[in-house]
C-alpha positions as CSV (number, residue, x, y, z in Angstrom):
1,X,170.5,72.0,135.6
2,X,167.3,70.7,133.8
3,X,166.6,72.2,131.0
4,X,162.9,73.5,132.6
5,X,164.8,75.4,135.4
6,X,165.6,78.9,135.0
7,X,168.8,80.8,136.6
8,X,166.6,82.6,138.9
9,X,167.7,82.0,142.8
10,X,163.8,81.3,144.7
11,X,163.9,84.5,146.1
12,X,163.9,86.1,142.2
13,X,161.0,84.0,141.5
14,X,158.9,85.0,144.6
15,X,159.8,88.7,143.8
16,X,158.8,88.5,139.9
17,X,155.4,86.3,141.2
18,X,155.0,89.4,143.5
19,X,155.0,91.9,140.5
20,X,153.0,89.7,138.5
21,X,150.0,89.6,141.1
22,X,150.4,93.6,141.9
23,X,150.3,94.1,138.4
24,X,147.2,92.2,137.5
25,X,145.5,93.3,140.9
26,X,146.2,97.3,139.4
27,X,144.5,95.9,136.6
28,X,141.7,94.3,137.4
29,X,140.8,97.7,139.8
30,X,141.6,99.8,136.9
31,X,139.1,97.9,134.6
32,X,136.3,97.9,137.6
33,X,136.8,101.9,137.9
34,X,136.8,101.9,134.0
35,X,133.4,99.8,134.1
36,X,132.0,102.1,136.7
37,X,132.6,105.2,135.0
38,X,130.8,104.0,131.4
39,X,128.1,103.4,133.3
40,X,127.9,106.4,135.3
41,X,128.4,107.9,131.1
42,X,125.8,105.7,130.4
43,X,123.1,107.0,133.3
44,X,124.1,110.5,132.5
45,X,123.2,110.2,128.5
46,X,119.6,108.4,129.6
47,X,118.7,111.2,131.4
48,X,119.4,114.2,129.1
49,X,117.3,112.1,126.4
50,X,114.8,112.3,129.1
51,X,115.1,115.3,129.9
52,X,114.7,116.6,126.3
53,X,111.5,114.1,125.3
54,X,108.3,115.5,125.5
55,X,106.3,113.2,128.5
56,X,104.4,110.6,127.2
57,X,100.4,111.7,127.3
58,X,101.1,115.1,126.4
């Protein structure tokens, strides 16, 4: 056996490959819900300083 190959039968590989791709996949969602919710954090705390300036003019 070369020393590059691993002990891992093909079908080993393909499962860890498998869990690999879920796993970053989970990721990159959980990162676009995190993303989504800062700026929904973000829209909320522009408004309520809006809310509590006076309106320009006045």
């Amino acid at each position: 056996m070369d020393q590059g190959e691993s002990d891992r039968t093909p079908h080993q590989t393909e499962k860890t490959k498998a869990a690999a791709r879920l796993r970053e996949q989970r990721r990159a969602e959980a990162l676009r819900a995190n993303l989504g919710r800062r700026k929904e954090q973000a829209r909320a705390r522009r408004d309520e300083v809006a809310d509590q300036e006076p309106p320009e003019g006045a």
